[in-house]
Structure formats: C-alpha cells, structure tokens
Biopython code that builds the backbone (N, CA, C, O; Angstrom):
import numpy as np
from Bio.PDB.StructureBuilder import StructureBuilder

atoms = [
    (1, "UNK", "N", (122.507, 98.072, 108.424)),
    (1, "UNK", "CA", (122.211, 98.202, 106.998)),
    (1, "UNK", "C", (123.006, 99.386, 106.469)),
    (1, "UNK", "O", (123.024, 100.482, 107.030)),
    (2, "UNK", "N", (123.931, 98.973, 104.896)),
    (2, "UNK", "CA", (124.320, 100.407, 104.898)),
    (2, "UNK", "C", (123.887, 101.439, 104.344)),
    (2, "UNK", "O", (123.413, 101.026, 103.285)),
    (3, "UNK", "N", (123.773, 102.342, 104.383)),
    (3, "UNK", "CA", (123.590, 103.446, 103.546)),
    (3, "UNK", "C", (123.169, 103.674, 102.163)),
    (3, "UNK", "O", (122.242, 104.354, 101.723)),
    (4, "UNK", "N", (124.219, 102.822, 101.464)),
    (4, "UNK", "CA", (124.059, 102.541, 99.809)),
    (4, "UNK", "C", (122.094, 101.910, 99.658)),
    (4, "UNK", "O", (121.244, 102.210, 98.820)),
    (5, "UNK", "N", (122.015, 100.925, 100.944)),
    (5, "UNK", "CA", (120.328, 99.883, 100.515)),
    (5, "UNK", "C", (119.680, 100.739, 101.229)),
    (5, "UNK", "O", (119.020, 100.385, 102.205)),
    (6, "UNK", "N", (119.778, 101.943, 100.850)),
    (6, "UNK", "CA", (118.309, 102.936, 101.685)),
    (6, "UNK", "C", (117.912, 104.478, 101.025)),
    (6, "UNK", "O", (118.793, 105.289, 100.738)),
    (7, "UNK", "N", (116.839, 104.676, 100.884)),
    (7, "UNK", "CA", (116.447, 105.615, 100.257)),
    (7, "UNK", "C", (115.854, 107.092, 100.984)),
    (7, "UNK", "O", (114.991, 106.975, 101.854)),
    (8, "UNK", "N", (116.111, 107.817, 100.782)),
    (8, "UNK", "CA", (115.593, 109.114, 101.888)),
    (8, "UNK", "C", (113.944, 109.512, 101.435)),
    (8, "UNK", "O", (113.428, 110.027, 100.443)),
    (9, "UNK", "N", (113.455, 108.978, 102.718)),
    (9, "UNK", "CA", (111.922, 109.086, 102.027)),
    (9, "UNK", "C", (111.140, 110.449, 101.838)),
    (9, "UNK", "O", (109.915, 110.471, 101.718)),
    (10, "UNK", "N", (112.132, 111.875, 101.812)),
    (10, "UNK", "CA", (112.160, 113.244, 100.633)),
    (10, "UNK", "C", (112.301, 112.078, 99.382)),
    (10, "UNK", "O", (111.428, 111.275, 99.050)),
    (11, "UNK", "N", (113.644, 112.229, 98.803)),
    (11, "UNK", "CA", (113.547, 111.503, 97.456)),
    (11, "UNK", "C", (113.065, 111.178, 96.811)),
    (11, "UNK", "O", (113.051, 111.369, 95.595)),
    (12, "UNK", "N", (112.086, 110.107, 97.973)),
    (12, "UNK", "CA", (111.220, 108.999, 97.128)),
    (12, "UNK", "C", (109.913, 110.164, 97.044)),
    (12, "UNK", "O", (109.317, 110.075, 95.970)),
    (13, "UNK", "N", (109.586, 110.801, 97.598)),
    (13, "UNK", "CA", (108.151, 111.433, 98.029)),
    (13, "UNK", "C", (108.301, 112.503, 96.257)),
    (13, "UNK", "O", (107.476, 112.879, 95.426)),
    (14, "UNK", "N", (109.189, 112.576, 96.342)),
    (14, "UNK", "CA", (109.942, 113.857, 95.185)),
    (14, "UNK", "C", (109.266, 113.271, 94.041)),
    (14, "UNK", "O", (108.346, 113.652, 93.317)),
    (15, "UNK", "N", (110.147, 112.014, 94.105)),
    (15, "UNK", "CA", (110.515, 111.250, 92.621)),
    (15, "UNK", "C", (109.076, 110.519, 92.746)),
    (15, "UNK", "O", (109.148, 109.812, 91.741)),
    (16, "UNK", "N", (108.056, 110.280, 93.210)),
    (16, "UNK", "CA", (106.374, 109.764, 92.987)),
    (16, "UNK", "C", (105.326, 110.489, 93.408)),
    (16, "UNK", "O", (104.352, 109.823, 93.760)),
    (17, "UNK", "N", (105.231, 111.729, 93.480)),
    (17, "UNK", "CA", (104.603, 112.849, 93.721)),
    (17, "UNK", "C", (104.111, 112.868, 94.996)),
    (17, "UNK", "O", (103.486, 113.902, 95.236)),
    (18, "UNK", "N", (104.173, 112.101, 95.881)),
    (18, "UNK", "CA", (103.642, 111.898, 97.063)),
    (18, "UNK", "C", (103.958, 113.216, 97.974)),
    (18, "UNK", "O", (104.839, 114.051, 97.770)),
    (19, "UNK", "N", (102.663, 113.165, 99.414)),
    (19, "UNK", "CA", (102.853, 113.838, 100.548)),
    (19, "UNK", "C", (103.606, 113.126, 101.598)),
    (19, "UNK", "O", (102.987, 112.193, 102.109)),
    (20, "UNK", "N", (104.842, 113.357, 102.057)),
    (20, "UNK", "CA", (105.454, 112.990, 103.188)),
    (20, "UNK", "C", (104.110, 111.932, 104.146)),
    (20, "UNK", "O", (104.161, 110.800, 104.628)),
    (21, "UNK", "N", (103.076, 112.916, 104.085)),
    (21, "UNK", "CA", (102.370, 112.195, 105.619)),
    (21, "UNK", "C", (101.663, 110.785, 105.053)),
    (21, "UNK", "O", (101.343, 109.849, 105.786)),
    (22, "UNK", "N", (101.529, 110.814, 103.949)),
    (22, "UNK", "CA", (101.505, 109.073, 103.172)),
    (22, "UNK", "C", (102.547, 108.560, 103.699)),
    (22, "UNK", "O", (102.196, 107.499, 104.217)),
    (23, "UNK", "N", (103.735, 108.751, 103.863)),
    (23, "UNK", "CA", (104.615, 107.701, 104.053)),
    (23, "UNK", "C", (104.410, 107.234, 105.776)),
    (23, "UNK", "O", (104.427, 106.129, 106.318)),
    (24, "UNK", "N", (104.253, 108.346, 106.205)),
    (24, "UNK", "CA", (104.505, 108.481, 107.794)),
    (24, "UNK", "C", (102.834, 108.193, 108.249)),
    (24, "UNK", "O", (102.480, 108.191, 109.428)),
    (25, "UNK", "N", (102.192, 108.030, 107.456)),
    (25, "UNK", "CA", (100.796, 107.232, 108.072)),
    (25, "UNK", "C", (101.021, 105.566, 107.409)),
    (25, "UNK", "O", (100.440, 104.606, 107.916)),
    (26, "UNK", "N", (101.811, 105.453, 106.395)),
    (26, "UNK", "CA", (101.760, 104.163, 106.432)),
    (26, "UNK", "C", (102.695, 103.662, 107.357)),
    (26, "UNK", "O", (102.207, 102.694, 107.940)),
    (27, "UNK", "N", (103.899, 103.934, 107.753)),
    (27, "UNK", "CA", (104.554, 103.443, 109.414)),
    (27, "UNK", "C", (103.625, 103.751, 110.273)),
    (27, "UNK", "O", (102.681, 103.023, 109.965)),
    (28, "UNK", "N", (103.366, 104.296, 111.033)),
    (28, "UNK", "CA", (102.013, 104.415, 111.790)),
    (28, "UNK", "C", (101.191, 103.250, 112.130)),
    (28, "UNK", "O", (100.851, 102.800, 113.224)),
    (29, "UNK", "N", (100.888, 102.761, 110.586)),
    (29, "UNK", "CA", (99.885, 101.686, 110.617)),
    (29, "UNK", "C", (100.531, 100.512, 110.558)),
    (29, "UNK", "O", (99.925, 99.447, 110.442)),
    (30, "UNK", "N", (101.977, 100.618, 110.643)),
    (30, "UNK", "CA", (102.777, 99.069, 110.688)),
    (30, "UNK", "C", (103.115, 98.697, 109.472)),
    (30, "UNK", "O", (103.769, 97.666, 109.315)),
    (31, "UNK", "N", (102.694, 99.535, 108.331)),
    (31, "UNK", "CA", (102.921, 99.098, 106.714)),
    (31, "UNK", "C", (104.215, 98.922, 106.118)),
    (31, "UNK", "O", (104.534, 98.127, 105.234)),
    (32, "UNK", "N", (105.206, 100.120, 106.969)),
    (32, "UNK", "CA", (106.177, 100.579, 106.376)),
    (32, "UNK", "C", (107.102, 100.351, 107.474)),
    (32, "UNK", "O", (106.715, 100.387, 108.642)),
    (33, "UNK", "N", (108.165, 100.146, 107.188)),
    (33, "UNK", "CA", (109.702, 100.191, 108.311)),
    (33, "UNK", "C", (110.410, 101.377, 107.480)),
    (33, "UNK", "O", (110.646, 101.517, 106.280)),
    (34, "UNK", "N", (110.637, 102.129, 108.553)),
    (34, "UNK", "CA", (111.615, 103.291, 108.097)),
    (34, "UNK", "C", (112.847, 103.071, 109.082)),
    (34, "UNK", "O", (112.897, 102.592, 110.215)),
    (35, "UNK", "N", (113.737, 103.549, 108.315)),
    (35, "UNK", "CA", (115.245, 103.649, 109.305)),
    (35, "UNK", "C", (115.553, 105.374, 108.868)),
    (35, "UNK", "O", (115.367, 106.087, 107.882)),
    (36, "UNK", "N", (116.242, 105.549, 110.514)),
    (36, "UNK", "CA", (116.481, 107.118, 110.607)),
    (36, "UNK", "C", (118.138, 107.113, 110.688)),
    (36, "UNK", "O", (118.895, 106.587, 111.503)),
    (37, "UNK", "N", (118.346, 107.774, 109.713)),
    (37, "UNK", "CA", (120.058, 108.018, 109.472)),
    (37, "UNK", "C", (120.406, 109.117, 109.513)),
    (37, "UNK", "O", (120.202, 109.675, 108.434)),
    (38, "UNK", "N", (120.892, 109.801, 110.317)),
    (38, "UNK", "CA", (121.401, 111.190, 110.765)),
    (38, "UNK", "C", (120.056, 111.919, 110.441)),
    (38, "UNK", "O", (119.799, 112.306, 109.301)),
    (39, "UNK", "N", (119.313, 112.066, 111.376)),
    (39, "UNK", "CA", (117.728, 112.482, 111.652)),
    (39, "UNK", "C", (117.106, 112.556, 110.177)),
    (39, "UNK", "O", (116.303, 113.449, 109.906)),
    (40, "UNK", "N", (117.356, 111.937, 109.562)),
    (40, "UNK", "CA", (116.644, 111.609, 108.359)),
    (40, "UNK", "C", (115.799, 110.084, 107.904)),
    (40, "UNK", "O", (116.253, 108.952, 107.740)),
    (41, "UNK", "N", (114.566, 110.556, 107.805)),
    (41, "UNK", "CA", (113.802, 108.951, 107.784)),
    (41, "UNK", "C", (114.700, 108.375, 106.387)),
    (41, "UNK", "O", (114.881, 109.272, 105.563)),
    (42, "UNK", "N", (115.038, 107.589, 106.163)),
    (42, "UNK", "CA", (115.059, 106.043, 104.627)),
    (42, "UNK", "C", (114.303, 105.566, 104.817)),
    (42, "UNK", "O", (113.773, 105.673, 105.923)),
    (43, "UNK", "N", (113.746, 104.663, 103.737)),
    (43, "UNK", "CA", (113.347, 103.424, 103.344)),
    (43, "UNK", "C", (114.483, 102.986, 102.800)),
    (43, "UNK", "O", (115.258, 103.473, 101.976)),
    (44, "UNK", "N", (114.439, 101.524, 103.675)),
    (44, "UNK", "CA", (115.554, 100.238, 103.358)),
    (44, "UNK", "C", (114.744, 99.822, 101.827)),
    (44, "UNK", "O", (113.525, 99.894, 101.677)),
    (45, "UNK", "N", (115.798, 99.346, 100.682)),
    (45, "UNK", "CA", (115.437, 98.937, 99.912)),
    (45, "UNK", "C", (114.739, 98.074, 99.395)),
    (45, "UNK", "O", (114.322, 97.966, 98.242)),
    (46, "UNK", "N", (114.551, 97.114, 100.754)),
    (46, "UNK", "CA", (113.648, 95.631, 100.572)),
    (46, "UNK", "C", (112.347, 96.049, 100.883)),
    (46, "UNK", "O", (111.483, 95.177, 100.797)),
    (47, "UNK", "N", (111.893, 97.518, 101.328)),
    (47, "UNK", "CA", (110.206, 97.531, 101.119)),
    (47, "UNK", "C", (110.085, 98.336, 100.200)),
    (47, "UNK", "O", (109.001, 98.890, 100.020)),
    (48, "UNK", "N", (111.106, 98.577, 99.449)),
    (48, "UNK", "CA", (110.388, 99.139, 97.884)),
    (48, "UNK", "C", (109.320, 98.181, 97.264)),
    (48, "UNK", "O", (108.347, 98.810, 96.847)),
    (49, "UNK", "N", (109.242, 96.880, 97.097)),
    (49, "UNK", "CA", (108.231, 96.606, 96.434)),
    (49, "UNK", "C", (107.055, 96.725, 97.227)),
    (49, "UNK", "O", (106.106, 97.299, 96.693)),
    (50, "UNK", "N", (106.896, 96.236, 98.578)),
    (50, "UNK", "CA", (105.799, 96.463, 99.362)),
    (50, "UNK", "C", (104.927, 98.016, 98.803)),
    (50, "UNK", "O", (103.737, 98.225, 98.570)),
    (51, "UNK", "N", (106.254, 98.983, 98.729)),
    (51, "UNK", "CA", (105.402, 100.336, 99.466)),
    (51, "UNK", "C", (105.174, 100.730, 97.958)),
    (51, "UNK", "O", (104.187, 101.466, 97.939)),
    (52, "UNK", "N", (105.640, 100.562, 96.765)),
    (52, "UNK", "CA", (104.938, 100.786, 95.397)),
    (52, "UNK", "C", (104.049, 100.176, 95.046)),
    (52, "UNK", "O", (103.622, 100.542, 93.952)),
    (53, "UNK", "N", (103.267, 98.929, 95.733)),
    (53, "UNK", "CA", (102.305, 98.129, 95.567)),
    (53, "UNK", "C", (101.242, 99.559, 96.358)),
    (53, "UNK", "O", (100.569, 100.312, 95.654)),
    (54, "UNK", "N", (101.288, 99.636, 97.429)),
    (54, "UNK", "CA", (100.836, 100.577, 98.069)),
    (54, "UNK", "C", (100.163, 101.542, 97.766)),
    (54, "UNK", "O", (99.014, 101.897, 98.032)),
    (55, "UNK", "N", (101.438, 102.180, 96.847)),
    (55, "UNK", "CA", (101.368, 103.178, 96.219)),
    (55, "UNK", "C", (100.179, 103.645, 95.509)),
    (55, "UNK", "O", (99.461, 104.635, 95.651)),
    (56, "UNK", "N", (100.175, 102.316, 94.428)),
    (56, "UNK", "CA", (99.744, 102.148, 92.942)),
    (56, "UNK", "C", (97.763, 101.996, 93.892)),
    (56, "UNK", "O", (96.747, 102.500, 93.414)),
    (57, "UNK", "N", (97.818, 101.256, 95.099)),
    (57, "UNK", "CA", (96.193, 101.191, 95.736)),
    (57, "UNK", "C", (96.218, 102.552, 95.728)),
    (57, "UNK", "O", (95.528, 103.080, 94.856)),
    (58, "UNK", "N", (96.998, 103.464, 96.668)),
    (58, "UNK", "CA", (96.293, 104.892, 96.822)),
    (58, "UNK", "C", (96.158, 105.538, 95.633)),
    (58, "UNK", "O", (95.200, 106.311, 95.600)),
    (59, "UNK", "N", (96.813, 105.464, 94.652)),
    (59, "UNK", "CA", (96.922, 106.690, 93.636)),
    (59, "UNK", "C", (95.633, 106.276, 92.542)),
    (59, "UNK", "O", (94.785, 107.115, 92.238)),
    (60, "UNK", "N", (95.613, 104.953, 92.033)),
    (60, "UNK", "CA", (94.861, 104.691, 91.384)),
    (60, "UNK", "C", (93.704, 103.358, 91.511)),
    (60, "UNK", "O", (93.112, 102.724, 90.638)),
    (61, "UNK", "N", (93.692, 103.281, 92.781)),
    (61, "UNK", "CA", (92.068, 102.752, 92.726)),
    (61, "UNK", "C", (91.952, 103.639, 94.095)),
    (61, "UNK", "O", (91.229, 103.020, 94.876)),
    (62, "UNK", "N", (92.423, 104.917, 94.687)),
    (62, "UNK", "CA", (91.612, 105.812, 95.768)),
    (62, "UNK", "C", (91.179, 104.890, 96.868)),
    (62, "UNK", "O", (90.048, 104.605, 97.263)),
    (63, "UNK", "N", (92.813, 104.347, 97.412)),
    (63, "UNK", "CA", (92.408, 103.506, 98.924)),
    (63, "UNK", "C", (92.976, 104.207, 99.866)),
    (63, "UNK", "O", (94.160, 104.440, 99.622)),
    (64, "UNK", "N", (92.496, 104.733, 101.076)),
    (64, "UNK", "CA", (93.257, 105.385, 102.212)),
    (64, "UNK", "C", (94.012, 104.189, 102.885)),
    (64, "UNK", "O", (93.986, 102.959, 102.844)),
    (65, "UNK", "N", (94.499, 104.896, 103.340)),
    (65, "UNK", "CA", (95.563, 103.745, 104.694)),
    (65, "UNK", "C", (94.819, 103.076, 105.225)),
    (65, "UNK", "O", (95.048, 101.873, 105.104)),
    (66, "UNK", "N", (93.792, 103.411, 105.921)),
    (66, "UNK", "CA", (93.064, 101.785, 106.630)),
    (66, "UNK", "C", (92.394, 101.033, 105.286)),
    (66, "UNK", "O", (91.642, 100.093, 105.541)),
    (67, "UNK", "N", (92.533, 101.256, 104.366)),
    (67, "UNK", "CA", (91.703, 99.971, 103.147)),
    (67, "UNK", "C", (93.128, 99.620, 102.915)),
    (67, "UNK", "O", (93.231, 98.394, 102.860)),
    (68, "UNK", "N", (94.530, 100.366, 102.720)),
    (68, "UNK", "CA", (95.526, 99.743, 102.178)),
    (68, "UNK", "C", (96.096, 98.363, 103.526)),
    (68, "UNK", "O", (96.748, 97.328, 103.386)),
    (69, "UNK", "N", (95.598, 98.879, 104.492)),
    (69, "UNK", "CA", (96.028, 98.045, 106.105)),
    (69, "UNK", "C", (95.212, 96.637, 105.733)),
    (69, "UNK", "O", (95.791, 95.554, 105.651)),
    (70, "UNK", "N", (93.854, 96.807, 105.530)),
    (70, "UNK", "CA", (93.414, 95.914, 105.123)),
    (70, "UNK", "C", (93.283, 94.915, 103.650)),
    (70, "UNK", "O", (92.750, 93.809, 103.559)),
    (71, "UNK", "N", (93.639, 95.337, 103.086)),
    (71, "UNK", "CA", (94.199, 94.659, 101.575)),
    (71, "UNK", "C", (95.612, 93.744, 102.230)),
    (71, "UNK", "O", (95.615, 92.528, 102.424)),
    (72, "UNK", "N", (96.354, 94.355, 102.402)),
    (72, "UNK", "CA", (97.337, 94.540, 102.927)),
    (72, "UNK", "C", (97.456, 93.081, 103.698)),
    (72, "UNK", "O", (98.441, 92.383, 103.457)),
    (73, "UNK", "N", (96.413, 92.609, 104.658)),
    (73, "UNK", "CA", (96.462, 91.736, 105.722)),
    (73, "UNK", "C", (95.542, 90.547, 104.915)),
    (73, "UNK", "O", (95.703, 89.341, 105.100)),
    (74, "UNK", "N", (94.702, 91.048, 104.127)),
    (74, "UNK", "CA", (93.894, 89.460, 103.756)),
    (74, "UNK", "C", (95.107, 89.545, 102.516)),
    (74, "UNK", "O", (94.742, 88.597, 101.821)),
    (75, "UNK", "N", (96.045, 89.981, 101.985)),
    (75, "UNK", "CA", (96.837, 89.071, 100.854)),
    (75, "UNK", "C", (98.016, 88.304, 101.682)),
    (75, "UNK", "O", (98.289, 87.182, 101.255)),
    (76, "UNK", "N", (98.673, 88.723, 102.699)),
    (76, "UNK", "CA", (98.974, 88.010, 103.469)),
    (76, "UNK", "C", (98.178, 86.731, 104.306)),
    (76, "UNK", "O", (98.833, 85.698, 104.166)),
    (77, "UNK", "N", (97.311, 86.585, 104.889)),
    (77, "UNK", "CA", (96.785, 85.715, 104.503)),
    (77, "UNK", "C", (96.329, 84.632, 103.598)),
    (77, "UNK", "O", (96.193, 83.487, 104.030)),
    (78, "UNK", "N", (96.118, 84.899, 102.525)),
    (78, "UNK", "CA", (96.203, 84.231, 101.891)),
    (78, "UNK", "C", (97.594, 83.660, 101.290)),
    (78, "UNK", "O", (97.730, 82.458, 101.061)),
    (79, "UNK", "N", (98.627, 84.617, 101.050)),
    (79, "UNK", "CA", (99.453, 83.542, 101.013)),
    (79, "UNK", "C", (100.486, 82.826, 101.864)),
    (79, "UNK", "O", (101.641, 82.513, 101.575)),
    (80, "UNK", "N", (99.556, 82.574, 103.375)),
    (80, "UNK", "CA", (99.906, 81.841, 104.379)),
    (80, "UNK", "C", (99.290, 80.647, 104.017)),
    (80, "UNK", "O", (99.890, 79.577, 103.917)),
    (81, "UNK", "N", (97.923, 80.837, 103.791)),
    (81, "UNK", "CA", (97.249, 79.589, 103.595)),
    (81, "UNK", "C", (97.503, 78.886, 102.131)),
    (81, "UNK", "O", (97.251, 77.691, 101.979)),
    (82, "UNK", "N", (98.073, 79.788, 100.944)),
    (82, "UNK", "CA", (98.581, 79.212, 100.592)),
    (82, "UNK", "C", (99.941, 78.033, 100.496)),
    (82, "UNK", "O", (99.923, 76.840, 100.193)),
    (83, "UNK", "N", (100.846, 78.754, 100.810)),
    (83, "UNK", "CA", (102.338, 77.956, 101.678)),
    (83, "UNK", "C", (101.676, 77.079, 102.522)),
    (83, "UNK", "O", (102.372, 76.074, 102.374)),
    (84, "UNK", "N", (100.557, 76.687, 103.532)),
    (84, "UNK", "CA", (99.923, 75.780, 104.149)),
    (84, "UNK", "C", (99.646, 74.875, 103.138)),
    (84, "UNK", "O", (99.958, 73.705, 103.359)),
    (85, "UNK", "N", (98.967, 75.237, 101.741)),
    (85, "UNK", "CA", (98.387, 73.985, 100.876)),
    (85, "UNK", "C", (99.034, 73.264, 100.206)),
    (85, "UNK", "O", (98.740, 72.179, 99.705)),
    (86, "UNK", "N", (100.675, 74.314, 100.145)),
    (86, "UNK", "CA", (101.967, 73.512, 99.251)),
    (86, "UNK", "C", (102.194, 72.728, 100.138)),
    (86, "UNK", "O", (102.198, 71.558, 99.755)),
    (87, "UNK", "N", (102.442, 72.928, 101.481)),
    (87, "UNK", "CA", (103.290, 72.149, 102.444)),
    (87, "UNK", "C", (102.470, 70.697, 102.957)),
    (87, "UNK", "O", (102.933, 69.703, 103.515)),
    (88, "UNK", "N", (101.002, 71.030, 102.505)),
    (88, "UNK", "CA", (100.025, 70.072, 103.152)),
    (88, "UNK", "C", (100.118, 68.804, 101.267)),
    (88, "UNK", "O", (99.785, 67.651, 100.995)),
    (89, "UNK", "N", (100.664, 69.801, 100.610)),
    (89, "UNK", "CA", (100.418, 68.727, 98.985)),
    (89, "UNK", "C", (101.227, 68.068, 99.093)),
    (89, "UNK", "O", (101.105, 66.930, 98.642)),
    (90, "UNK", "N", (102.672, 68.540, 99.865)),
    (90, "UNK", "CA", (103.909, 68.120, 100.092)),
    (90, "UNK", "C", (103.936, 66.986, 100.746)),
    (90, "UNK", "O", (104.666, 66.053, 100.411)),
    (91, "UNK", "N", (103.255, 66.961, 101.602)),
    (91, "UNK", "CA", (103.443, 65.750, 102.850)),
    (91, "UNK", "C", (101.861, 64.500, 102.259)),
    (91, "UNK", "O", (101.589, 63.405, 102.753)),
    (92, "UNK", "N", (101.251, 65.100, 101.298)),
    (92, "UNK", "CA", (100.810, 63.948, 100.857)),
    (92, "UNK", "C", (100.959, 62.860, 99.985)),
    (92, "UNK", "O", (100.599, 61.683, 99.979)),
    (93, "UNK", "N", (101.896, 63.956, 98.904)),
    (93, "UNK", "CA", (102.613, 63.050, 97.868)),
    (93, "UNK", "C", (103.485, 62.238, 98.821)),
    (93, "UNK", "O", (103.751, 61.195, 98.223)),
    (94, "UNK", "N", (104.049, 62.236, 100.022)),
    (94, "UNK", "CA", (105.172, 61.223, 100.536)),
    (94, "UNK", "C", (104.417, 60.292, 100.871)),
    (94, "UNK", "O", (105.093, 59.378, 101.344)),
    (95, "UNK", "N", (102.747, 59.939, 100.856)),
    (95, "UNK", "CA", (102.376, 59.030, 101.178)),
    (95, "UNK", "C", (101.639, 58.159, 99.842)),
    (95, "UNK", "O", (101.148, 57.060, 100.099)),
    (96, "UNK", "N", (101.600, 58.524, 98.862)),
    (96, "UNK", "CA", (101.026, 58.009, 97.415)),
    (96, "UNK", "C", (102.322, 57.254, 96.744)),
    (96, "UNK", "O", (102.229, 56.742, 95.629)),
]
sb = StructureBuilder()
sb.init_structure("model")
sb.init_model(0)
sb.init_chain("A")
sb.init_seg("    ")
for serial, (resi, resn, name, xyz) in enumerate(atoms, 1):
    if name == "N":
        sb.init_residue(resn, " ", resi, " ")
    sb.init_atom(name, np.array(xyz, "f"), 0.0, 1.0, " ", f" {name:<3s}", serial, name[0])
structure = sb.get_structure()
C-alpha cells in the first residue's frame, strides 16, 4: 500500500481530539488495522469510514471499546444475514 492511502494515526488523533490509546485499544480488539511505516503506526485509508463510525459511538453516545466490539459484530451480522435474504430472493425469483 502506498504511502499517499495512509494516514499517521498522530494526525488523525490531532485532527479529532482523540487519545492515541483509543486508537491502539481499538487494534487490540481487532477493530482497527494499522500499518507501521518507518516505526510509525497509519491508518490505511479504507478504515476511515469504519473507525469514524467508531468514533462518533465513543464520543457521542459514551461507548467504550467492548460496547463498540459489540455493536460492531451484531451490525455485521446483520448485514450477513442480510446479503443471505438478497441471495435467498435471488434464487427464488429464478423459480416464479
């Protein structure tokens, strides 16, 4: 990945008032993928939306990391089982 699609997660911590150990407890908990570029953590640009969704739980409805872990896993879920109900609508219309 290069350089240009990654963000130094100082920066980001800067630029959204955050504590470093938010970021580094949400990797921890599997939330977050960080990449280390000359001993410096990034965030790759494709979990910016993940980790501002995140964000927006801790700052303003007051969720710690294990409620964000768990939010986190039943919306995934659900939209597994959703993609299951397209794919299951899918294969019924081929029979109507």
């Amino acid at each position: 990945m290069s350089a240009k699609h990654l963000i130094a997660t100082t920066d980001f911590c800067v630029y959204h008032q955050l504590e470093h150990t938010f970021i580094t407890g949400l990797q921890e908990a599997g939330l977050l993928q960080i990449t280390i570029v000359n001993n410096t953590p990034h965030i790759p640009e494709s979990e910016l939306h993940k980790l501002e969704r995140m964000i927006r739980l801790h700052n303003e409805l007051d969720i710690n990391i294990a409620g964000i872990e768990a939010i986190t896993h039943l919306l995934k879920r659900i939209e597994d089982t959703q993609e299951e109900m397209r794919l299951l609508k899918n294969s019924l219309k081929a029979y109507e």
